[in-house]
ZATORTI-650247 format. One record per atom (N, C-alpha, C, O): residue in one letter; x, y, z. Coordinates in Angstrom, 3 decimals. Each point is the difference from the previous one (the first is absolute). Layout:
! residues N
<node><resn>a</resn><east>X</east><north>Y</north><up>Z</up></node>
...
END
This chain:
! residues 81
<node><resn>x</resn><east>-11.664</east><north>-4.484</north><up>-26.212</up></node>
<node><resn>x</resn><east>-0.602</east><north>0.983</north><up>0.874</up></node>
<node><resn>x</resn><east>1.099</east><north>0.923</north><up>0.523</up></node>
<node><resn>x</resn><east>0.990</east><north>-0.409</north><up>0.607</up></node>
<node><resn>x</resn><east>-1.268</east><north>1.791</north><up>-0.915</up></node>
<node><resn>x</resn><east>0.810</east><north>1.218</north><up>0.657</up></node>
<node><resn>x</resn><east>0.021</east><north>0.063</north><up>1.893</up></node>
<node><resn>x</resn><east>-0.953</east><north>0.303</north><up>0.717</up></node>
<node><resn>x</resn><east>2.023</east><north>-0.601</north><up>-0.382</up></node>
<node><resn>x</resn><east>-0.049</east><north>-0.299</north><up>1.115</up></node>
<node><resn>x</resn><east>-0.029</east><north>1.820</north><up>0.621</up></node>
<node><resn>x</resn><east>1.131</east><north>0.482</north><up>-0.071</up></node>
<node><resn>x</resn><east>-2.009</east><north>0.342</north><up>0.532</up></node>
<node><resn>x</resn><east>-0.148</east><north>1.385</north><up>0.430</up></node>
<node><resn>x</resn><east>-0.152</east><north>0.344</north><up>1.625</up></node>
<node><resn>x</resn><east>-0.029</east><north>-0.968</north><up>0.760</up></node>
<node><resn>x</resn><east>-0.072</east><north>2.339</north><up>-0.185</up></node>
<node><resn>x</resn><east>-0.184</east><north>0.120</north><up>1.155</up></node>
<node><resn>x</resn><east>-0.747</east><north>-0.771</north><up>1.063</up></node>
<node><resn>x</resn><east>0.127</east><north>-0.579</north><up>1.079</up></node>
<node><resn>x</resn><east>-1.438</east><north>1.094</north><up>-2.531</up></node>
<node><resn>x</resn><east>-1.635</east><north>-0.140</north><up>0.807</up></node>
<node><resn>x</resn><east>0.000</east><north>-1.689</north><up>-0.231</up></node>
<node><resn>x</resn><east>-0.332</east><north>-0.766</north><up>0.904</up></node>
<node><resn>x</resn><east>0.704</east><north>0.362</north><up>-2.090</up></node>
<node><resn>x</resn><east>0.337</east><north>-1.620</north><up>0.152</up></node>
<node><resn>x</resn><east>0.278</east><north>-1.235</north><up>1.615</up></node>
<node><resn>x</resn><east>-0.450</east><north>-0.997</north><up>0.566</up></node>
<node><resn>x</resn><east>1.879</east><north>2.398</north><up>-0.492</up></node>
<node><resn>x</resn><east>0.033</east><north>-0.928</north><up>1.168</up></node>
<node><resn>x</resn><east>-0.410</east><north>0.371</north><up>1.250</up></node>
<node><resn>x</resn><east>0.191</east><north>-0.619</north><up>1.047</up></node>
<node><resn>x</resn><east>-0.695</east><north>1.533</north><up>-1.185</up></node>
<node><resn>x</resn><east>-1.331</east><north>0.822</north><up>1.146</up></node>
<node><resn>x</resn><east>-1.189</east><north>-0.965</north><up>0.215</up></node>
<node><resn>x</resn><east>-0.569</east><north>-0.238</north><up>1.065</up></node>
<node><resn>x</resn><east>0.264</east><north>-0.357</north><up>-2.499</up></node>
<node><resn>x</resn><east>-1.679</east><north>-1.008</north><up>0.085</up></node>
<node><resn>x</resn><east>0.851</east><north>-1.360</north><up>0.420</up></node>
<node><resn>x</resn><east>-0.784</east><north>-0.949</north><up>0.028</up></node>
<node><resn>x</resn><east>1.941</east><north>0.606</north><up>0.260</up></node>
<node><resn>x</resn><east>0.812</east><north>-1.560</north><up>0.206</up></node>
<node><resn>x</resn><east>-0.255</east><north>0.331</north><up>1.614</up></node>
<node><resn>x</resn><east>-0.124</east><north>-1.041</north><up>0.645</up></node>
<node><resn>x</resn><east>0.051</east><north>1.883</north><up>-0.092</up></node>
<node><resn>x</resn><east>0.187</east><north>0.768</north><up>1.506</up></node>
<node><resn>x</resn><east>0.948</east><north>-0.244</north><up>0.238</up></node>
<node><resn>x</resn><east>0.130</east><north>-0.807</north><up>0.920</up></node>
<node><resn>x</resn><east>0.691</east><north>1.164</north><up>-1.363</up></node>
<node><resn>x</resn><east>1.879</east><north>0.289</north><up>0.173</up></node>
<node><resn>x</resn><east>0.597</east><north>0.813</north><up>1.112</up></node>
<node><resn>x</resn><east>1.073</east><north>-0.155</north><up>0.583</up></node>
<node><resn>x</resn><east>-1.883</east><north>0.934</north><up>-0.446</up></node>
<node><resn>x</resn><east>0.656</east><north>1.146</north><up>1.346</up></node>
<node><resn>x</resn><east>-0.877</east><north>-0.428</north><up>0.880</up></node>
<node><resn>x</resn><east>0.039</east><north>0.958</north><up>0.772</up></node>
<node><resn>x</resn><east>-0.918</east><north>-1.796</north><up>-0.243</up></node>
<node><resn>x</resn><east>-0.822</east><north>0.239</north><up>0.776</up></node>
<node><resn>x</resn><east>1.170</east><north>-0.287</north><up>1.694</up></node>
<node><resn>x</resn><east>-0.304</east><north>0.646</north><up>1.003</up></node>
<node><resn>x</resn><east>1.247</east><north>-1.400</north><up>-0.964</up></node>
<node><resn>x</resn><east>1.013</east><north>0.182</north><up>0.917</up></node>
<node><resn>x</resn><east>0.199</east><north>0.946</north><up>0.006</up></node>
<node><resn>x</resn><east>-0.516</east><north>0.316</north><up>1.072</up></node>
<node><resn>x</resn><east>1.058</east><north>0.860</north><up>-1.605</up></node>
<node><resn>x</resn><east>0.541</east><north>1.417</north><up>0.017</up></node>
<node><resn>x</resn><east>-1.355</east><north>0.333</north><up>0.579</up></node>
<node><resn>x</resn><east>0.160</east><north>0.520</north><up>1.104</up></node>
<node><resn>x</resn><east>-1.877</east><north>-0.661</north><up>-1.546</up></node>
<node><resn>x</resn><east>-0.764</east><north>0.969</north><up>0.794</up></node>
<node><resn>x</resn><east>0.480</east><north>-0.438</north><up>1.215</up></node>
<node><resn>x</resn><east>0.767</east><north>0.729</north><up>0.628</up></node>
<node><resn>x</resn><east>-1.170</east><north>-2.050</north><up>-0.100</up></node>
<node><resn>x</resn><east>0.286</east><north>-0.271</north><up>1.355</up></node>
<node><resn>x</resn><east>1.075</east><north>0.451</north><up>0.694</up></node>
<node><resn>x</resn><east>-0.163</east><north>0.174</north><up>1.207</up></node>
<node><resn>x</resn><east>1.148</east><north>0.041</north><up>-1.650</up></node>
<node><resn>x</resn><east>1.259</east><north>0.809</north><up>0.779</up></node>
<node><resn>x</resn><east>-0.121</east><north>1.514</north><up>-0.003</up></node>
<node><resn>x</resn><east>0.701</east><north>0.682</north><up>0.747</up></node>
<node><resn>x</resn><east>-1.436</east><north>-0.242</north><up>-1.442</up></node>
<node><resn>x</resn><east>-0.317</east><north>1.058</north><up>-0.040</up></node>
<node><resn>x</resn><east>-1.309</east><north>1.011</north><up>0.726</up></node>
<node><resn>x</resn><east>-0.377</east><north>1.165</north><up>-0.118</up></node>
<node><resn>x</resn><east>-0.069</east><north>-2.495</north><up>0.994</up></node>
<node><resn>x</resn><east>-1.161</east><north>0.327</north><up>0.655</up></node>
<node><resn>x</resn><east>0.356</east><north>-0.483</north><up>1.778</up></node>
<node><resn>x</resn><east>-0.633</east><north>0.116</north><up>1.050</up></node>
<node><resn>x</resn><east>2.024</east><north>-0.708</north><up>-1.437</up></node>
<node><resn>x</resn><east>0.325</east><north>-0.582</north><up>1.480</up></node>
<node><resn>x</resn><east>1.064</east><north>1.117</north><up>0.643</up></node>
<node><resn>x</resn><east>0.821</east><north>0.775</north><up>-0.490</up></node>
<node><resn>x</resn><east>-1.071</east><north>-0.957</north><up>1.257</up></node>
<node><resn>x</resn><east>1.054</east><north>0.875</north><up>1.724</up></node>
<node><resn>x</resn><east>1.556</east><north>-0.687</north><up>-0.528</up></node>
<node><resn>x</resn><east>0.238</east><north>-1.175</north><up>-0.280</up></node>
<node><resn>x</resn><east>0.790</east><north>2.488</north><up>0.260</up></node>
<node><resn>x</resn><east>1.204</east><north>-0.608</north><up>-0.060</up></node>
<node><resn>x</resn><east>0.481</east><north>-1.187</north><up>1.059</up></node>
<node><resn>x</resn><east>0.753</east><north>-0.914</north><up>-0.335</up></node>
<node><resn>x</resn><east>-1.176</east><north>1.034</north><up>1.344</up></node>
<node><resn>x</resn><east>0.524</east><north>-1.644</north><up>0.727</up></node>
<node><resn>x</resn><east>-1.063</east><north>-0.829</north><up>-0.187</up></node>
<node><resn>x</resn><east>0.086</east><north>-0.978</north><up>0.743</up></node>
<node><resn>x</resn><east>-1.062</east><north>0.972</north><up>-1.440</up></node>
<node><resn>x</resn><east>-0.783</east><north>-1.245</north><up>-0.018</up></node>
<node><resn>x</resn><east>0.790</east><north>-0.462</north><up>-1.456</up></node>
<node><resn>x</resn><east>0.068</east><north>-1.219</north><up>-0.156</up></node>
<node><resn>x</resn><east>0.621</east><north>2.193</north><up>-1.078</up></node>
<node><resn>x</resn><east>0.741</east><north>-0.150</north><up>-0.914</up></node>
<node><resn>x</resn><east>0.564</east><north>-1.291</north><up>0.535</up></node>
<node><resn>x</resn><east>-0.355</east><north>-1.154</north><up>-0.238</up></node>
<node><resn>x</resn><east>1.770</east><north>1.827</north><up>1.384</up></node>
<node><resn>x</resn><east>1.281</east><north>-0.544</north><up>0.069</up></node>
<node><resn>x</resn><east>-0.318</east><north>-1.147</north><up>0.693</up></node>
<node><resn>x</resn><east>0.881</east><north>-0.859</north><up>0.003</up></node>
<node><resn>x</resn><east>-2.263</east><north>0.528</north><up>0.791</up></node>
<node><resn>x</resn><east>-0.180</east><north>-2.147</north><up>0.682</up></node>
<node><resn>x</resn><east>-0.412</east><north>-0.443</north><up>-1.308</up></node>
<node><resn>x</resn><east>0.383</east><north>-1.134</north><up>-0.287</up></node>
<node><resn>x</resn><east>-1.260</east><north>1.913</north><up>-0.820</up></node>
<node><resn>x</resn><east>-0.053</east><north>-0.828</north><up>-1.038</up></node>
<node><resn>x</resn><east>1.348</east><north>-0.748</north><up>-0.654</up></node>
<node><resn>x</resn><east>0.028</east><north>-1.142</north><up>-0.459</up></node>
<node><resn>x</resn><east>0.827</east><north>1.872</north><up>0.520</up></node>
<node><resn>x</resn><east>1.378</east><north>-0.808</north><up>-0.997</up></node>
<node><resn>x</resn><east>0.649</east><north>-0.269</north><up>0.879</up></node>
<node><resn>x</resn><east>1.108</east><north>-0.330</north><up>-0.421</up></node>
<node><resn>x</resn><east>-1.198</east><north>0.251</north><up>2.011</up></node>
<node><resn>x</resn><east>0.932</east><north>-1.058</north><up>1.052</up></node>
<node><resn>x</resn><east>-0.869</east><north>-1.004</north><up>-0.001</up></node>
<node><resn>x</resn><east>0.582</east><north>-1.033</north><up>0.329</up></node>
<node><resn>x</resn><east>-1.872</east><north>0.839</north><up>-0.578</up></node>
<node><resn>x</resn><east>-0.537</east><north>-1.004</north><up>-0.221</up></node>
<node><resn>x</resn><east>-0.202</east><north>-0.795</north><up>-1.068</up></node>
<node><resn>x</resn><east>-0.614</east><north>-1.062</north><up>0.105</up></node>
<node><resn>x</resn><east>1.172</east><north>1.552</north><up>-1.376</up></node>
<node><resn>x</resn><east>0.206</east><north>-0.769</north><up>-1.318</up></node>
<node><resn>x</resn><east>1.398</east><north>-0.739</north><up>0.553</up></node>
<node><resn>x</resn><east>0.036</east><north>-1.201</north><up>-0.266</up></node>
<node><resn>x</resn><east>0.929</east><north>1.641</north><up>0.874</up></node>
<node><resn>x</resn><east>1.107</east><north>-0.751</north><up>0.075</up></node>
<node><resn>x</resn><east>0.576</east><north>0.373</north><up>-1.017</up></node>
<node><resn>x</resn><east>0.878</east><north>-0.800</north><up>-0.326</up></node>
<node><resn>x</resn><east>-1.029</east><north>2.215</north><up>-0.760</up></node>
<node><resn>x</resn><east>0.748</east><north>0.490</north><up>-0.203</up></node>
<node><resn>x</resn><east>1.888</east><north>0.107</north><up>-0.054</up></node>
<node><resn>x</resn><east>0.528</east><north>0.584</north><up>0.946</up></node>
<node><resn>x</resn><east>0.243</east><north>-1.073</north><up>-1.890</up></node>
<node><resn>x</resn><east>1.433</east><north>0.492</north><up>0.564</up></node>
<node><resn>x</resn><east>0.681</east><north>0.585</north><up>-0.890</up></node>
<node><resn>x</resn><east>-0.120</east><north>-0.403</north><up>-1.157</up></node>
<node><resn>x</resn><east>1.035</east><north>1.529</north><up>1.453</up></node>
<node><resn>x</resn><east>0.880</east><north>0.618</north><up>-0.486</up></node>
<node><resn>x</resn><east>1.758</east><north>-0.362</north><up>-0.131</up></node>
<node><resn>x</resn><east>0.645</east><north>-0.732</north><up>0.751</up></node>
<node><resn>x</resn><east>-0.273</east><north>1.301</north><up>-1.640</up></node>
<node><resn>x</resn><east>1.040</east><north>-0.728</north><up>-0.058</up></node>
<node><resn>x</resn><east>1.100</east><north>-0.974</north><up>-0.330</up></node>
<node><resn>x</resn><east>-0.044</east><north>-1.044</north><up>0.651</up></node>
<node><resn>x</resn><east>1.143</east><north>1.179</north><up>-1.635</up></node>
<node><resn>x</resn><east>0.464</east><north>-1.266</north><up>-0.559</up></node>
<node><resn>x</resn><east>1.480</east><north>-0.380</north><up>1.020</up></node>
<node><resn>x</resn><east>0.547</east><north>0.706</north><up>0.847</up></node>
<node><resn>x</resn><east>-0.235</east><north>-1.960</north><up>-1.283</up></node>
<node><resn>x</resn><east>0.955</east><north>-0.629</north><up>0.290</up></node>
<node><resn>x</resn><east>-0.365</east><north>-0.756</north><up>1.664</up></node>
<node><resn>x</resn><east>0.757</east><north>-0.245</north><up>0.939</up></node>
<node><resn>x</resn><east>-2.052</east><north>0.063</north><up>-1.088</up></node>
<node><resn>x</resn><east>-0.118</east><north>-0.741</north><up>1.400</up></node>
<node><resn>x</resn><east>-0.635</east><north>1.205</north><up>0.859</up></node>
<node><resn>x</resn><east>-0.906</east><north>-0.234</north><up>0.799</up></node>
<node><resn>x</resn><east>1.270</east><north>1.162</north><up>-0.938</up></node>
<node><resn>x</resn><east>-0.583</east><north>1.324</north><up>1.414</up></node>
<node><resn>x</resn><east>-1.464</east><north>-0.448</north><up>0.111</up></node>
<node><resn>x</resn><east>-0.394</east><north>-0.335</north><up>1.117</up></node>
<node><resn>x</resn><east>-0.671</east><north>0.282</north><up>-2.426</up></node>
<node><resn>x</resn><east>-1.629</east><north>-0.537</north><up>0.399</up></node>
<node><resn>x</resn><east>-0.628</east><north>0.810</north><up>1.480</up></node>
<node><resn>x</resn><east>-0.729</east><north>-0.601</north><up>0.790</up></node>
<node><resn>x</resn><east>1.144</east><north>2.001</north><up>-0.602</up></node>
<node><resn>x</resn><east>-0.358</east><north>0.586</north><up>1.051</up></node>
<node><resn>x</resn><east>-1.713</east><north>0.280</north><up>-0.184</up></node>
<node><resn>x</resn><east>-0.405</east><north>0.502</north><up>-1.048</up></node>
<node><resn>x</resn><east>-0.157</east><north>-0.720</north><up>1.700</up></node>
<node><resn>x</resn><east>-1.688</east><north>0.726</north><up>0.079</up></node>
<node><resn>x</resn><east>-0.321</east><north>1.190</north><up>-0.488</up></node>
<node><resn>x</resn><east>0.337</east><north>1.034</north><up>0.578</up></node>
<node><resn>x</resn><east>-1.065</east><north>-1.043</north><up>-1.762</up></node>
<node><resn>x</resn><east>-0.009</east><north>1.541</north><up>-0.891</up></node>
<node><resn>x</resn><east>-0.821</east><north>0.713</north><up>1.583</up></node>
<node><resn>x</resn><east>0.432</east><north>0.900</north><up>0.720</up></node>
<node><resn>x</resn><east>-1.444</east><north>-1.533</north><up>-0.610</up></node>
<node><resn>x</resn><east>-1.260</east><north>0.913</north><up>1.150</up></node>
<node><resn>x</resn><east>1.260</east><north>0.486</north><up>0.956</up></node>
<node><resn>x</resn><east>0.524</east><north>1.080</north><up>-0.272</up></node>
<node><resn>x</resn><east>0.002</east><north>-1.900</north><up>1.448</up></node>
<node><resn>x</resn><east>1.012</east><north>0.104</north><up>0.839</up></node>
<node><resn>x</resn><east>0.899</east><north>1.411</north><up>-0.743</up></node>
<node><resn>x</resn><east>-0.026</east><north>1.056</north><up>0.633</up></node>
<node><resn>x</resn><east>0.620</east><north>-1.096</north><up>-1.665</up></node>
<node><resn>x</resn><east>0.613</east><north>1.153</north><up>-0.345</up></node>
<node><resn>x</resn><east>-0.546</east><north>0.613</north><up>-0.109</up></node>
<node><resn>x</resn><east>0.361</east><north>0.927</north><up>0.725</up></node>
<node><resn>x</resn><east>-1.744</east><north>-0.523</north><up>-1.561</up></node>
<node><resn>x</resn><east>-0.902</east><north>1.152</north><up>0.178</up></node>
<node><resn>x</resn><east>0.060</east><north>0.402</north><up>1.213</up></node>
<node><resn>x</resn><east>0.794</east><north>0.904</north><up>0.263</up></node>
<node><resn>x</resn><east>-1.473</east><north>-1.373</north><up>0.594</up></node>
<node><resn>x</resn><east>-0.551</east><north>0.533</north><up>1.773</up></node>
<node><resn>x</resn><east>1.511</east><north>0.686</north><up>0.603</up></node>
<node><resn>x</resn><east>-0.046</east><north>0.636</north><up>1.053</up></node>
<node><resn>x</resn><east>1.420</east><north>-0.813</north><up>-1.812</up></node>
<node><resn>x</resn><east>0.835</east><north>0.768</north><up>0.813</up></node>
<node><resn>x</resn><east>-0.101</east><north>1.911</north><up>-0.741</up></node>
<node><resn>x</resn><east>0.333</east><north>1.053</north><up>0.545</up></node>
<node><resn>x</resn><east>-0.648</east><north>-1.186</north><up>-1.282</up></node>
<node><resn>x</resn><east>-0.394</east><north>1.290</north><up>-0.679</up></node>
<node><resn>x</resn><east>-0.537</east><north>0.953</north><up>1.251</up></node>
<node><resn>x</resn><east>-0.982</east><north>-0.303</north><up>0.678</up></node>
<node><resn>x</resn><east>1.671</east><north>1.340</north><up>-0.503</up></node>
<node><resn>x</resn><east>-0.694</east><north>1.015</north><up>1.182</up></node>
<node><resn>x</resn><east>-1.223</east><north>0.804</north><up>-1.137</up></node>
<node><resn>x</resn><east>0.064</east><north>0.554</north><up>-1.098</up></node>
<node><resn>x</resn><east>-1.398</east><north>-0.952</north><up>2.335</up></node>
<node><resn>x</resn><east>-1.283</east><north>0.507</north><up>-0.252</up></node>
<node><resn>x</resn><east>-0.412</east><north>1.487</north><up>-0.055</up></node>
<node><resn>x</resn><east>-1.027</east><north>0.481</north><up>-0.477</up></node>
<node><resn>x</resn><east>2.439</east><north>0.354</north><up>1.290</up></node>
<node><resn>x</resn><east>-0.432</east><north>1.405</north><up>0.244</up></node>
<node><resn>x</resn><east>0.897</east><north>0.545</north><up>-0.460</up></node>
<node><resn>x</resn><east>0.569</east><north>0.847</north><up>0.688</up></node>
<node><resn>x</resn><east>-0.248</east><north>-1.042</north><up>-1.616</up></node>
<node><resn>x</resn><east>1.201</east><north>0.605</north><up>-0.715</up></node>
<node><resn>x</resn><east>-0.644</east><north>0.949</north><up>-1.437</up></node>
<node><resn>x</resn><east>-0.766</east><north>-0.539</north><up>-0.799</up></node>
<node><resn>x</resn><east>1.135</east><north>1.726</north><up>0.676</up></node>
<node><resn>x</resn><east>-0.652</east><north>0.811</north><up>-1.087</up></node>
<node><resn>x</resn><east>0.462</east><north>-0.213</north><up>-0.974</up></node>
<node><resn>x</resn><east>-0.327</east><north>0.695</north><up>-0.962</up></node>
<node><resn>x</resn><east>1.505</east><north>-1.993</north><up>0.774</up></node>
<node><resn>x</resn><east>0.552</east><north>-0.009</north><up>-1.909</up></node>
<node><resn>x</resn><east>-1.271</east><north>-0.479</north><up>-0.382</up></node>
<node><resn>x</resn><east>-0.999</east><north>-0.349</north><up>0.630</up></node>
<node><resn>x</resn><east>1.375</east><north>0.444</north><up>-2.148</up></node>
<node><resn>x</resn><east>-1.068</east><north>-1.278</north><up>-0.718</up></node>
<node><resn>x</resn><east>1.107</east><north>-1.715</north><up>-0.078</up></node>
<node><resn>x</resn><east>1.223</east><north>-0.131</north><up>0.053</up></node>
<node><resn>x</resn><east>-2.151</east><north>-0.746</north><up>-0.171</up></node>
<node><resn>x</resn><east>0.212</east><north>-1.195</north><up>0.478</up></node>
<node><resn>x</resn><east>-0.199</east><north>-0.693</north><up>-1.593</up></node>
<node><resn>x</resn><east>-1.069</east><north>0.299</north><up>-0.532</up></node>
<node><resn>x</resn><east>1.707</east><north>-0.914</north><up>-0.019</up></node>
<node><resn>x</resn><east>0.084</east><north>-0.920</north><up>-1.303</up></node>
<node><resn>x</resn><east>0.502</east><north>-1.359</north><up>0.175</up></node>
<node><resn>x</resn><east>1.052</east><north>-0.236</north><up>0.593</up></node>
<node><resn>x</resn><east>-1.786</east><north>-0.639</north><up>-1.096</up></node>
<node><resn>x</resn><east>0.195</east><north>-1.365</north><up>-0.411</up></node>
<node><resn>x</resn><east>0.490</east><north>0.162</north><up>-1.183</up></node>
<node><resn>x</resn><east>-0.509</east><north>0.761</north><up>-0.823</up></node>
<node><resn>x</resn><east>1.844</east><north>-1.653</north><up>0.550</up></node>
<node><resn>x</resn><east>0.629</east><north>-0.469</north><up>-1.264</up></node>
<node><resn>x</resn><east>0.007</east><north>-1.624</north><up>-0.591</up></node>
<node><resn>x</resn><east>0.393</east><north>-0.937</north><up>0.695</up></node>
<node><resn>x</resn><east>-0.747</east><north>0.829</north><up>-1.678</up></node>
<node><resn>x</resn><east>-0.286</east><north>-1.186</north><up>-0.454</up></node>
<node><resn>x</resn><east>1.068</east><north>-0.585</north><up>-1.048</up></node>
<node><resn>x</resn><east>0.099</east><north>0.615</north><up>-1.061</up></node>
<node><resn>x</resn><east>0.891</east><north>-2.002</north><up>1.305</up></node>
<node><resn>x</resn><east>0.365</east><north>0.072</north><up>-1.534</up></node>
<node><resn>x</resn><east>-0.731</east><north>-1.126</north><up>-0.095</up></node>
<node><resn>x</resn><east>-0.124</east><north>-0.922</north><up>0.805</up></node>
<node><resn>x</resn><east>-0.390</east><north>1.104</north><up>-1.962</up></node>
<node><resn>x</resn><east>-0.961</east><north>-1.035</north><up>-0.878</up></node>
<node><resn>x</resn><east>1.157</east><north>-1.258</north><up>-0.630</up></node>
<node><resn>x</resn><east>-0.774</east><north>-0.949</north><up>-0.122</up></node>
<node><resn>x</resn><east>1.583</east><north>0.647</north><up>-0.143</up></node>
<node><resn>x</resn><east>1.160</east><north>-0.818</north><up>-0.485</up></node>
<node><resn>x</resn><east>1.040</east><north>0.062</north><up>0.439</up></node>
<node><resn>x</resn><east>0.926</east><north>0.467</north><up>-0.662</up></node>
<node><resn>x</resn><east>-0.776</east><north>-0.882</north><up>1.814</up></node>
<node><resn>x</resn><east>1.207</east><north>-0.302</north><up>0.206</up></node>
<node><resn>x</resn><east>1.100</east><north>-1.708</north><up>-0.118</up></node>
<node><resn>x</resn><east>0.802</east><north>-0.638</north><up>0.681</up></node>
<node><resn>x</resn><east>-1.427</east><north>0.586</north><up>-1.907</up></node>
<node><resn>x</resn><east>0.778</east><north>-1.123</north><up>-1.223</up></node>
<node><resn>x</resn><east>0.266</east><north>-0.983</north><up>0.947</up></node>
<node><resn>x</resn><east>1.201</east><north>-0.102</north><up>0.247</up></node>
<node><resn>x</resn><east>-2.133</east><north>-0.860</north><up>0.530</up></node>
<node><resn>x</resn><east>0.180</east><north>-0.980</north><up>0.743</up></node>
<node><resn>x</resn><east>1.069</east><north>-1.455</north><up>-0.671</up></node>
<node><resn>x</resn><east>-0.279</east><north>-0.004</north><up>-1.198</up></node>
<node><resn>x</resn><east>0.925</east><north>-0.718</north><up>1.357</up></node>
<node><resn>x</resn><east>0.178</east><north>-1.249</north><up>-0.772</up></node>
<node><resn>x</resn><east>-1.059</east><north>-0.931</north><up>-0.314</up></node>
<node><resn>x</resn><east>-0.799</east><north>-0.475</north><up>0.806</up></node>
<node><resn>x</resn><east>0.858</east><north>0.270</north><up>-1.967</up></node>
<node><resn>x</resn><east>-0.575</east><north>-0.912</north><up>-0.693</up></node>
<node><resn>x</resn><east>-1.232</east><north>0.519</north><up>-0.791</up></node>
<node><resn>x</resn><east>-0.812</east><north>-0.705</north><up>-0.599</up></node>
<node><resn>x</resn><east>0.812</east><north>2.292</north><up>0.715</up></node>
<node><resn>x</resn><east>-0.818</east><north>0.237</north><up>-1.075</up></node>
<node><resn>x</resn><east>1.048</east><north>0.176</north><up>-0.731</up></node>
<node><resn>x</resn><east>1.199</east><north>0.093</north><up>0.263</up></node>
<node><resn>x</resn><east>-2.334</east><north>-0.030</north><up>-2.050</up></node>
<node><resn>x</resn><east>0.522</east><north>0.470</north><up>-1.326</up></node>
<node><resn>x</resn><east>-0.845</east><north>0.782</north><up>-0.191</up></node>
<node><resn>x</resn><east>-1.217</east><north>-0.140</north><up>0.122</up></node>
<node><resn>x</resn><east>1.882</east><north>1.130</north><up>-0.475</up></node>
<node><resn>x</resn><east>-0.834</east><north>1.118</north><up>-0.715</up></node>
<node><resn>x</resn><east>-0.366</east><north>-0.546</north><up>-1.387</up></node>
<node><resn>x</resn><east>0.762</east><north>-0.654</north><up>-0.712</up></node>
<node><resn>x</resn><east>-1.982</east><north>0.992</north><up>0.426</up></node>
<node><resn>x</resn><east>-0.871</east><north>-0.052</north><up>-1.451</up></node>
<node><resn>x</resn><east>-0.069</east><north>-1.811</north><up>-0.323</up></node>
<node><resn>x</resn><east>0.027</east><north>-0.545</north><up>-1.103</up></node>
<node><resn>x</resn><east>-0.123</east><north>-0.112</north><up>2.484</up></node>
<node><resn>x</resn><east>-0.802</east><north>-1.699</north><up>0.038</up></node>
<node><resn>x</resn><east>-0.817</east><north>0.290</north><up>0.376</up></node>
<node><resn>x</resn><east>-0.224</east><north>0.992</north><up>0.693</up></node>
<node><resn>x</resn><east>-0.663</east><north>-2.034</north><up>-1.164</up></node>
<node><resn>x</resn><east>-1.620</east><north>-0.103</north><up>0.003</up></node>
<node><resn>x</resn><east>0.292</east><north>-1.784</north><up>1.147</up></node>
<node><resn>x</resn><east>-0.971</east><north>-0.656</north><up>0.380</up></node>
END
């Protein structure tokens, strides 16, 4: 099976993204202080939400989240099953 958009549209794959997308930016940021969320290597484990909420609210930049998807933890192997 061709794994496609609409594929993983009928799995309801984004349906988190609707929900964040229908919520108030601070009802966002108690959602992920309340996952317990943490950021951070070498022990820091700081509160992703907690760092969000220091973000100034009235500020005219635009505001971006950065993600690294791999940051090569120990004890993985790449390409083990």
């Amino acid at each position: 099976m061709r794994l496609t958009i609409d594929r993983y549209l009928d799995w309801t794959a984004y349906k988190a993204l609707e929900k964040a997308l229908a919520m108030e930016p601070d009802a966002i940021i108690n959602e992920v202080k309340n996952s317990a969320l943490r950021a951070g290597r070498g022990g820091a484990g700081f509160s992703t939400g907690m760092k969000w909420s220091f973000v100034p609210k009235q500020s005219a930049k635009p505001k971006y989240v950065l993600c690294n998807g791999d940051e090569s933890e120990p004890g993985y192997l790449q390409g083990s099953s």
